[in-house]
KOLGU-328679 format. One record per residue: x negated, y negated, z negated of N, C-alpha, C, CB in turn; residue in three letters; residue number from 0. Coordinates in steps of 0.05 Angstrom, whole numbers. Glycine has a CB too. Layout:
<atoms>
<<X,Y,Z>,<X,Y,Z>,<X,Y,Z>,<X,Y,Z>,ALA,NUM>
...
</atoms>
This chain:
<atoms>
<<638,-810,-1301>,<625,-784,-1301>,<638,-766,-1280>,<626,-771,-1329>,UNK,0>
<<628,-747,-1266>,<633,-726,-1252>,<618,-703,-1258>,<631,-732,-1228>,UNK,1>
<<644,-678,-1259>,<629,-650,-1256>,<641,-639,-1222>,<642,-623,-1288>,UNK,2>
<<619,-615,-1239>,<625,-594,-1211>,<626,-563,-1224>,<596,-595,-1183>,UNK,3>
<<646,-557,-1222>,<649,-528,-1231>,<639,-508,-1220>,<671,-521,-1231>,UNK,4>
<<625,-488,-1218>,<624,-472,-1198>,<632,-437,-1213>,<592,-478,-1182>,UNK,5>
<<638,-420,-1204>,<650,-403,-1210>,<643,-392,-1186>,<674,-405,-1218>,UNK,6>
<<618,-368,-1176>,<612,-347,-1159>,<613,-321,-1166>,<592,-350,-1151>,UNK,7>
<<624,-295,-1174>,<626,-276,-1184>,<609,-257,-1171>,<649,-271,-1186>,UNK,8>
<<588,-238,-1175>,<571,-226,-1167>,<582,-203,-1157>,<554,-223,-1184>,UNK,9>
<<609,-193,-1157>,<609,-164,-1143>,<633,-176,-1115>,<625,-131,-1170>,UNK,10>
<<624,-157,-1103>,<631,-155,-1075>,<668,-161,-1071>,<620,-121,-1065>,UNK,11>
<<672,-175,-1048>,<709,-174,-1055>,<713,-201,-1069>,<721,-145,-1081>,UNK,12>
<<696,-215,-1080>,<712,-235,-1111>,<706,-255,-1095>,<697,-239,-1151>,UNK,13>
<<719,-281,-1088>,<719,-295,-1078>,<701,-320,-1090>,<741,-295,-1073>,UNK,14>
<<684,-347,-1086>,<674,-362,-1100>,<704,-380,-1108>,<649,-376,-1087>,UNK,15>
<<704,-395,-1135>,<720,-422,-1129>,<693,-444,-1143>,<758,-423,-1148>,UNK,16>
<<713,-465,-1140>,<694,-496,-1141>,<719,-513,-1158>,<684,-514,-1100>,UNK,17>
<<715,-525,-1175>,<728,-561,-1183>,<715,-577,-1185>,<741,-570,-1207>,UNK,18>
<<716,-596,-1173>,<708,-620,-1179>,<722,-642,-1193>,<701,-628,-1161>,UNK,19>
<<708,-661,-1214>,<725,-673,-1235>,<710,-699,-1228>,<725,-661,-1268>,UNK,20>
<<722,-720,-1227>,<713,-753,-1234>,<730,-760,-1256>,<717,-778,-1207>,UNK,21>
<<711,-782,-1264>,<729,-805,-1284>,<755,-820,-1268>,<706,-834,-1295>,UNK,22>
<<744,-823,-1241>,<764,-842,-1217>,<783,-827,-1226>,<759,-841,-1179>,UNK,23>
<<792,-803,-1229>,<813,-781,-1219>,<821,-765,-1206>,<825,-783,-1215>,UNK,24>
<<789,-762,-1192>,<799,-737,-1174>,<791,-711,-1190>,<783,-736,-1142>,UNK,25>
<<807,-692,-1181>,<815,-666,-1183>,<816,-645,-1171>,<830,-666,-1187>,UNK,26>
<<797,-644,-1156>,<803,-618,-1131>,<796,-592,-1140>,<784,-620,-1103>,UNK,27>
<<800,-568,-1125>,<804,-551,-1131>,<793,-533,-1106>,<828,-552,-1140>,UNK,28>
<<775,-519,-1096>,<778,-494,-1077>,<770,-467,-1079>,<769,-499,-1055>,UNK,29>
<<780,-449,-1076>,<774,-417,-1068>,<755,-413,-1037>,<807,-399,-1063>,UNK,30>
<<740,-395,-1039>,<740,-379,-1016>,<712,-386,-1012>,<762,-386,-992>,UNK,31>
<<686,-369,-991>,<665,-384,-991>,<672,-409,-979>,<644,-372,-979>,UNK,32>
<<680,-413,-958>,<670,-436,-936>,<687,-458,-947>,<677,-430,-899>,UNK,33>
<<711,-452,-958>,<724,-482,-974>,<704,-488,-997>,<758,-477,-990>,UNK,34>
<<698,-474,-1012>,<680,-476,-1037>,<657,-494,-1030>,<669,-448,-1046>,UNK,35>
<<645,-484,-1002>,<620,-491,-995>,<614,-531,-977>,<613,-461,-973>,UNK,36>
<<645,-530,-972>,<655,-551,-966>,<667,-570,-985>,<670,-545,-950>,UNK,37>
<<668,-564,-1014>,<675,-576,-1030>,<652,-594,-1052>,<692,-557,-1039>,UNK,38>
<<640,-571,-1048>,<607,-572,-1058>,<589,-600,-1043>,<591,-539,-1045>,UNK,39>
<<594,-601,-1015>,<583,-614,-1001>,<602,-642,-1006>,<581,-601,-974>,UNK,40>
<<625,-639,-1005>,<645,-671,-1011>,<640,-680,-1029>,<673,-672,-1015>,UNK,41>
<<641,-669,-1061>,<627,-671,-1086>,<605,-690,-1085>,<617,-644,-1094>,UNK,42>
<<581,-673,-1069>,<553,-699,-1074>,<561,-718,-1055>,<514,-689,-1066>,UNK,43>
<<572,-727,-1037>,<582,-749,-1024>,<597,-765,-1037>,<595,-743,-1004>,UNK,44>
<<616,-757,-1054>,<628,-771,-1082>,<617,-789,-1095>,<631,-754,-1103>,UNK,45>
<<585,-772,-1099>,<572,-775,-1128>,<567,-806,-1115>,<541,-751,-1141>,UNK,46>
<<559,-813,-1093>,<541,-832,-1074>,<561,-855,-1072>,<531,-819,-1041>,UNK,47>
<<590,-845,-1063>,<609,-864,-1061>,<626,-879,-1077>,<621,-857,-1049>,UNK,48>
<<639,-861,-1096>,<653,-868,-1119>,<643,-900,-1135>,<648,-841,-1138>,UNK,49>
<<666,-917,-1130>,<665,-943,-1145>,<656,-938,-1172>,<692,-959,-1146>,UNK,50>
<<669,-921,-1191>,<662,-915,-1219>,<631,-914,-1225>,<676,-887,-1228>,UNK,51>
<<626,-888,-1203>,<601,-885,-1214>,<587,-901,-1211>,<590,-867,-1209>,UNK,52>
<<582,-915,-1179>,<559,-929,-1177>,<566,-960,-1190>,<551,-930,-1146>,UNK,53>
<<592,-969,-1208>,<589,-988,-1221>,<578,-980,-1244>,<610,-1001,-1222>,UNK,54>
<<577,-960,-1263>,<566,-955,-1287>,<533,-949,-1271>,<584,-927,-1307>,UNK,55>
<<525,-936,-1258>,<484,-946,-1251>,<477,-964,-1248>,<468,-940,-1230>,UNK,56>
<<499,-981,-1236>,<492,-1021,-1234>,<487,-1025,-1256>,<516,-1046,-1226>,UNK,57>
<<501,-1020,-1280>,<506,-1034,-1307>,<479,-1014,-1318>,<544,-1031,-1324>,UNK,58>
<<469,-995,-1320>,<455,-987,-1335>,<425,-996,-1325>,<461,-958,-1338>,UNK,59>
</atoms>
């Protein structure tokens, strides 16, 4: 399984953050738009690459 956290705060000043979680173990973490927005983007590249996942859609 993988999430994606997202946390964007609506008033002006508040920075976005992002986590992303796998079963593999990853753990990332970023602030700020353009890291956030770059994290977001690594995330669904994950979803595509990750051994875990795409061995559990084989099996299902």
């Amino acid at each position: 399984m993988a999430w994606l956290h997202i946390v964007a705060p609506p008033s002006y000043g508040t920075s976005p953050s992002v986590r992303s979680w796998c079963s593999c173990g990853r753990d990332l973490f970023a602030a700020g738009r353009a890291r956030a927005l770059a994290l977001i983007a690594d995330h669904a590249e994950h979803l595509t690459s990750c051994s875990r996942l795409t061995q559990r859609r084989e099996a299902a």
